[in-house]
C-alpha positions as CSV (number, residue, x, y, z in Angstrom):
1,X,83.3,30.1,90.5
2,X,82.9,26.3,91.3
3,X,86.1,24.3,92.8
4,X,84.4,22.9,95.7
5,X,84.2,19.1,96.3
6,X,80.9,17.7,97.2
7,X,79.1,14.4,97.7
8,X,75.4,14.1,96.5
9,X,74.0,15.9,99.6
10,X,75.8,18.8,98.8
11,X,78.5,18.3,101.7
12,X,82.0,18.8,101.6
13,X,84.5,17.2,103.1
14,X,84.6,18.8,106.1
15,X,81.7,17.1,107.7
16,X,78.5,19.7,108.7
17,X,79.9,21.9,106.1
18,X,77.5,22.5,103.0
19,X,78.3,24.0,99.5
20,X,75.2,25.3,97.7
21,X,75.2,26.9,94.4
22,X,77.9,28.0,92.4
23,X,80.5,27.7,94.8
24,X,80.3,23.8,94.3
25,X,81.7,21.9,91.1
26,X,78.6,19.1,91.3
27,X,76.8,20.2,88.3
28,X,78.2,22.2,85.9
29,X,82.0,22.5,86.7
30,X,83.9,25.1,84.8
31,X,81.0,26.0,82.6
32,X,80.4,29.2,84.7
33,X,77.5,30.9,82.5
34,X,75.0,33.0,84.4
35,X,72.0,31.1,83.7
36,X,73.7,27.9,85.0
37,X,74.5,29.5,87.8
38,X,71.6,31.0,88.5
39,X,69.7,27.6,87.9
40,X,72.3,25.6,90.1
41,X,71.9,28.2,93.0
42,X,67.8,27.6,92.5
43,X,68.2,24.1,92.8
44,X,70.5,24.1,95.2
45,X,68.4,26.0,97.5
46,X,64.3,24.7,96.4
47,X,65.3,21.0,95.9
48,X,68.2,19.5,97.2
49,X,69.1,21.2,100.3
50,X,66.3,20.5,102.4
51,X,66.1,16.5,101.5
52,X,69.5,16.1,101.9
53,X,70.4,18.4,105.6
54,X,68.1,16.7,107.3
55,X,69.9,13.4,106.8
56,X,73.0,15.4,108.6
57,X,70.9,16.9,111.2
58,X,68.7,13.2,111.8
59,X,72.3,12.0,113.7
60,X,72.7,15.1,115.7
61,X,69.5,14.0,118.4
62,X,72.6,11.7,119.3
63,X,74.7,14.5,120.5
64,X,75.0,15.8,124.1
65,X,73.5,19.4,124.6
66,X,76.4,21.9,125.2
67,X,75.7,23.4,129.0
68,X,75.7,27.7,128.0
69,X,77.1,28.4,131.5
70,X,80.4,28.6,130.9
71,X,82.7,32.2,130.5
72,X,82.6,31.7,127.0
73,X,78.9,31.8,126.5
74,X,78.9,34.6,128.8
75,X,81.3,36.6,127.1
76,X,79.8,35.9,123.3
77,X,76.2,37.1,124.7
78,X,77.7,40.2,126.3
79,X,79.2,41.1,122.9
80,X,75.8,40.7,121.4
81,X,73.8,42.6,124.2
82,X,77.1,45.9,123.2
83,X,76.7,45.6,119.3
84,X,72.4,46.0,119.3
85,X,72.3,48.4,122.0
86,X,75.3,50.3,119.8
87,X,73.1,49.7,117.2
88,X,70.1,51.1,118.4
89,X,71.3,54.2,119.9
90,X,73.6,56.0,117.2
91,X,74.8,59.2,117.3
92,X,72.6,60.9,115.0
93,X,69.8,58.2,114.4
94,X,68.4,59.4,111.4
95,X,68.8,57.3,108.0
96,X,66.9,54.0,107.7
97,X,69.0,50.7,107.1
98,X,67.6,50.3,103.2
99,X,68.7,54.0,102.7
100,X,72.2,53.2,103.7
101,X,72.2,49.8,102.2
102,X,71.5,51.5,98.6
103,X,74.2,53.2,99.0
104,X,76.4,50.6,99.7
105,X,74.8,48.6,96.4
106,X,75.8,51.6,94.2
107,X,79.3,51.7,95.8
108,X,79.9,47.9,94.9
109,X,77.8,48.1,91.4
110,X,79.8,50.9,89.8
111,X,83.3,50.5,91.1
112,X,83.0,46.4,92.2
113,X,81.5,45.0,89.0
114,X,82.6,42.2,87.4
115,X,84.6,44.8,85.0
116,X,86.9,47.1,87.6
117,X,89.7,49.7,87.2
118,X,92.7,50.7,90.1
119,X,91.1,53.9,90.3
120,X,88.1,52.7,90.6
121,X,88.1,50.0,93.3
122,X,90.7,53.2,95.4
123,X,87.5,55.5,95.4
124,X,85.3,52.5,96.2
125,X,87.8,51.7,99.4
126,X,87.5,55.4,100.3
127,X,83.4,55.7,100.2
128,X,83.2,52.2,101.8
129,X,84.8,53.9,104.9
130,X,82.9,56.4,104.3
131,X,79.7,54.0,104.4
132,X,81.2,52.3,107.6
133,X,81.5,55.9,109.5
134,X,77.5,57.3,108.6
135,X,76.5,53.3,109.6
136,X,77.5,53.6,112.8
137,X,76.4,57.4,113.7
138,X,73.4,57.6,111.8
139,X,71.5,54.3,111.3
140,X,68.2,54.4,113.0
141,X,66.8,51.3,114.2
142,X,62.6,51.8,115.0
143,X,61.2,49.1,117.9
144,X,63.0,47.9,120.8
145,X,65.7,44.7,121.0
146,X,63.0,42.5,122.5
147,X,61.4,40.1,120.3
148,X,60.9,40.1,116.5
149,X,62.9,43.3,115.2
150,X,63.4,43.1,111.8
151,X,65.0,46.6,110.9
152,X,67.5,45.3,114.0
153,X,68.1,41.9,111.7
154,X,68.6,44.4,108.4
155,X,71.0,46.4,110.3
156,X,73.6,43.8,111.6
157,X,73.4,41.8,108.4
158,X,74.1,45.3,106.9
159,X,76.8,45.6,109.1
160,X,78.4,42.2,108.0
161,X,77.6,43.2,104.2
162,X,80.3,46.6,104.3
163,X,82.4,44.4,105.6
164,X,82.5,42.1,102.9
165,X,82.5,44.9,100.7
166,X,86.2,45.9,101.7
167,X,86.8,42.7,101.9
168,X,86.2,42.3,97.7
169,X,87.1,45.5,97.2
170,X,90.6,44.8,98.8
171,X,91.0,41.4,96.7
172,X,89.8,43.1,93.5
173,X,92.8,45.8,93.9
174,X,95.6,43.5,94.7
175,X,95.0,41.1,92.2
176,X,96.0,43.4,89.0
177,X,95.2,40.9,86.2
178,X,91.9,39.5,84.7
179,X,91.1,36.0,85.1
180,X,87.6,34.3,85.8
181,X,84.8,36.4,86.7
182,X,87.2,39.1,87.4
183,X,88.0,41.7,84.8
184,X,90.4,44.4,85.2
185,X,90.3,47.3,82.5
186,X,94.3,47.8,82.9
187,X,94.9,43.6,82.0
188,X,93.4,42.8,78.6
189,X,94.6,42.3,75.2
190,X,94.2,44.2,72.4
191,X,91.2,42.3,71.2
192,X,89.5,43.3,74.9
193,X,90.1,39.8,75.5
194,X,91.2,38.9,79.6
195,X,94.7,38.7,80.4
196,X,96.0,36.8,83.0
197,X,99.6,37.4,84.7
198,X,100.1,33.9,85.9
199,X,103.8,34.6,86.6
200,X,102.8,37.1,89.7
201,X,99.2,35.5,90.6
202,X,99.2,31.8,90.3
203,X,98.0,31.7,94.2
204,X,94.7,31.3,96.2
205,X,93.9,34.0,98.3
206,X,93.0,34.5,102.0
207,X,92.4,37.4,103.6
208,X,92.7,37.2,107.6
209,X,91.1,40.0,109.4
210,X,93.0,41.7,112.3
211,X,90.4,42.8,114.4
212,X,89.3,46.4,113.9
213,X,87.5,48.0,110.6
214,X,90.1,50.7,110.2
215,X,92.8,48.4,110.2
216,X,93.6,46.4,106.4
217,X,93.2,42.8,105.8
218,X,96.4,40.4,105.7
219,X,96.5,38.9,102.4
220,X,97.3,35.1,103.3
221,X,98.5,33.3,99.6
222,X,98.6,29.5,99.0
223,X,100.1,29.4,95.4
224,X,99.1,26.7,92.9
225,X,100.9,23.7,91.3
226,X,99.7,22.4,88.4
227,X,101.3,19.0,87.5
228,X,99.4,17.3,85.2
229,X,97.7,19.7,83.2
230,X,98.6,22.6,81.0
231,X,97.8,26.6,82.2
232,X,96.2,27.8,78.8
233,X,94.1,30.8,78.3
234,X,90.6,30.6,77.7
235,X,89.3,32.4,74.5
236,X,86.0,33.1,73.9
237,X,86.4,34.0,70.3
238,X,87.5,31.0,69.0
């Protein structure tokens, strides 16, 4: 909800890296209402973006062509070659991608809202697995892997998006207060106001994956040192 640094072309400071949207702090900083969002991610995306990469990508004719015959290219383009025929020839074959991918939006819209409960995000973890397992037996992927296949495209963005769906899910359960755009039912005052627990989650999280879907994410934790200015909560009703 805003925080990144960025010059005028929308880059941050690690140079090639871009911030668009509401992930950046260049236009409305902590005002994070949805229509500002929503208009910052627009303009992000329809008017500044495109006149200000190409002044990034203008030095890279400069650069030396990387030659793709090394192991390492071999290897990568192996592991793509496994994952689409995997893709292609599941188990059971017979569930499109959207048909799956509804599923997994009602999953994340009724137990990973911006409003979310303990017992709520557990079930969610459960039916994500769930999601993960009937992905990966009964997808079914029409066409072949040569050229233009855009159910293929769906399915490993798909793929990436249950995934990312533990991954919030995960975060949203270990992080039992309300604070931001994150509300937990079990952490507010008796006004239905958000309450923070500052004391146990004053941190940035990371979480680093280890490699296999059944496996749990390490939660990595930078905490945060505020020098200067004074922690208050924000209240809406005054």
């Amino acid at each position: 909800m805003g925080g990144l640094w960025v010059d005028y072309e929308l880059q941050t400071s690690i140079k090639g890296l871009f911030a668009l949207g509401e992930c950046n702090f260049s236009d409305h900083g902590a005002n994070r209402l949805g229509a500002s969002a929503l208009m910052q991610g627009l303009s992000d995306g329809y008017f500044v973006i495109p006149y200000t990469l190409q002044n990034y990508l203008s030095d890279q004719i400069t650069v030396p062509l990387y030659s793709t015959d090394r192991p390492e290219f071999e290897e990568a383009e192996k592991g793509v070659e496994a994952e689409m025929h995997r893709l292609m020839n599941t188990k059971f074959h017979d569930q499109s991608v959207d048909s799956i991918h509804k599923k997994l939006y009602g999953i994340m819209w009724n137990y990973v809202g911006m409003a979310r409960n303990k017992e709520g995000l557990e079930k969610a973890l459960k039916m994500l697995k769930d999601i993960r397992v009937e992905f990966d037996e009964h997808v079914r992927i029409p066409g072949s892997r040569e050229g233009l296949n855009v159910e293929l495209d769906k399915a490993i963005h798909l793929r990436d998006f249950i995934t990312m769906g533990e991954l919030i899910a995960y975060d949203a359960l270990n992080r039992n207060e309300s604070c931001g755009g994150h509300f937990r039912e079990e952490s507010q005052t008796e006004d239905g106001e958000a309450k923070r627990d500052d004391e146990n989650y004053m941190y940035v999280a990371c979480w680093k994956y280890n490699g296999s879907d059944e496996t749990a994410p390490e939660l990595l934790k930078e905490d945060l040192n505020y020098q200067y200015i004074k922690v208050q909560t924000r209240n809406y009703k005054s």
